[in-house]
N, C-alpha and C positions, 0 to 999 in steps of 0.2 A: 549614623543611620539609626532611626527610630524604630523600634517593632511595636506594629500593632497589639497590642492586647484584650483579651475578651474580658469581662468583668470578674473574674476567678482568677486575672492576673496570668494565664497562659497565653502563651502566643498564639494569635490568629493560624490558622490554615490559609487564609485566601483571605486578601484585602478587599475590599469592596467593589475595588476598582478595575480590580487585574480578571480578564478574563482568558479562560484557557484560547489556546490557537484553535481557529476554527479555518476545518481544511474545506476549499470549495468545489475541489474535482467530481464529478461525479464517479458514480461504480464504474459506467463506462468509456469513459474518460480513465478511468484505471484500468481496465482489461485492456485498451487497447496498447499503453505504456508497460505493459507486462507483455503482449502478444512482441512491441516492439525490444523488447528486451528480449526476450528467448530466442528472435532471431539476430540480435547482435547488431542492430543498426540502430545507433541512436544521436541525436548531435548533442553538443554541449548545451545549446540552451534550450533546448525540450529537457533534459536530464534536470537541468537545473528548476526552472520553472514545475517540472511535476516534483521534484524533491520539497518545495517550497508550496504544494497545493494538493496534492495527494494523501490520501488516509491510512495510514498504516495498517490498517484492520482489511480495508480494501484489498491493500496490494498483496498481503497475506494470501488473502482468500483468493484472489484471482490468480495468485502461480501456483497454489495447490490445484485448483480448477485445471489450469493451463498444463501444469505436470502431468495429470490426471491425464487430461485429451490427449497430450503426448505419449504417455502411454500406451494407451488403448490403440491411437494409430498405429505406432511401433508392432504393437500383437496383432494388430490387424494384419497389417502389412506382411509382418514375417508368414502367420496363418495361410494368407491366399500362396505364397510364394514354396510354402513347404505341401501344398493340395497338392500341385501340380508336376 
């Protein structure tokens, strides 16, 4: 195997050629594979297909989001229940 080199004789970072993975899901095409994940229904080739098309940054932000709401329901919830 050959490594590319830049003219100062170090090795490349990145070939010419090679470009990073570029994920095509959308943000909501993400929340809603996080929505189905928090509630535990998922099949194998949805899991698989979004592991292979989903953004990492996305799916980050959409179960802090998602925890988030879940929370706030949770306090809601228990609030009206402990009014009365």
């Amino acid at each position: 195997m050959s490594e590319e080199r830049s003219p100062d004789g170090a090795p490349d970072a990145k070939s010419p050629g090679e470009n990073p993975v570029r994920r095509k899901a959308s943000f909501a095409a993400t929340v809603k594979a996080v929505f189905w994940s928090f509630f535990g229904v998922r099949k194998r080739s949805d899991y698989e297909s979004d592991a292979a098309q989903l953004n990492p940054v996305h799916v980050l932000i959409a179960g802090v989001i998602g925890a988030l709401l879940f929370i706030g329901f949770l306090v809601t919830i228990v609030k009206i229940v402990v009014s009365k």
